[in-house]
Every structure is written in structure tokens, then in C-alpha cells.
N, C-alpha and C positions, 0 to 999 in steps of 0.2 A: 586243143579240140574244144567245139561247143555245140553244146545242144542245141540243136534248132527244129522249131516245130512249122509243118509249111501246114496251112490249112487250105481247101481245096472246095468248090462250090460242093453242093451238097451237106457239107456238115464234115468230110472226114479230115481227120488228122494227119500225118505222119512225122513221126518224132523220129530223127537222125543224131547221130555227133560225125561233125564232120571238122574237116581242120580252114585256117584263115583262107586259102587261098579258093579253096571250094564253096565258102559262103560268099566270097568277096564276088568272085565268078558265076552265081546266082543272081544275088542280088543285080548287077549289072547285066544278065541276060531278061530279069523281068521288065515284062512289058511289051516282049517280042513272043514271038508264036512259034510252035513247034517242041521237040524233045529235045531236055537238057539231062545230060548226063550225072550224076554226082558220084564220087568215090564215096563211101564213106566206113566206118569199124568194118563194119557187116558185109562189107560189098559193095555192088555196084544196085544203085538206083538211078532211075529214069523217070521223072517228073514234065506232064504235062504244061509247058507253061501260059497255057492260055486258060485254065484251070485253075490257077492259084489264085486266092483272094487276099493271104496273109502270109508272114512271116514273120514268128518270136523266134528270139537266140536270149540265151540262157547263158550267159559269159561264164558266170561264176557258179560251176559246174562242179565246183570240193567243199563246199559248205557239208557239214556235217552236222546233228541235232536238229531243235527246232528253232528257232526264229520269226522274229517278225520282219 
């Protein structure tokens, strides 16, 4: 699973963990228009894809402490 955070015009966030094949099948739908689907821990979400401006993924998702 990895955290991925989709930013969206306006300014808003939304932070998921979702698994490889649901990022993978994002990432290859942006760019296109309409609702995509995602499974993810929580459920299901549905994201605007002509809305999104960004997208960070967070791989390393067990770091524990602080670090730089």
C-alpha cells in the first residue's frame, strides 16, 4: 500500500493509501475526463479526473521517528 495525496484545483487535498495496481490505473487514466473509481483502506472513492492538478505517492509508508 501507498500513500498518495491527489491535489485537486482549488487548493484541496485528498490523502488515500491505496495498493500498486490502483495507483498504477490512476496514474494511466489522468489526462482523460470523467469519474475514476479507486478502492482504497476506507473504501471506495471517486475522483474527478479533469480536477486533478497533482499527484505525490509516499512509497515509504513505515518509517517511524524523525528524520531528514
Amino acid at each position: 500500500m501507498s500513500k498518495v495525496s491527489i491535489g485537486f484545483e482549488g487548493g484541496q487535498v485528498l490523502s488515500i493509501r491505496i495498493d500498486a495496481d490502483a495507483e498504477k490505473a490512476l496514474r494511466k487514466a489522468l489526462g482523460s475526463t470523467g469519474w475514476h473509481e479507486l478502492k482504497t483502506d476506507d473504501g471506495e472513492v471517486r475522483v474527478d479526473l479533469a480536477r486533478i492538478v497533482y499527484i505525490q505517492t509516499d512509497g515509504d509508508s513505515s518509517r517511524v521517528g524523525f528524520g531528514v
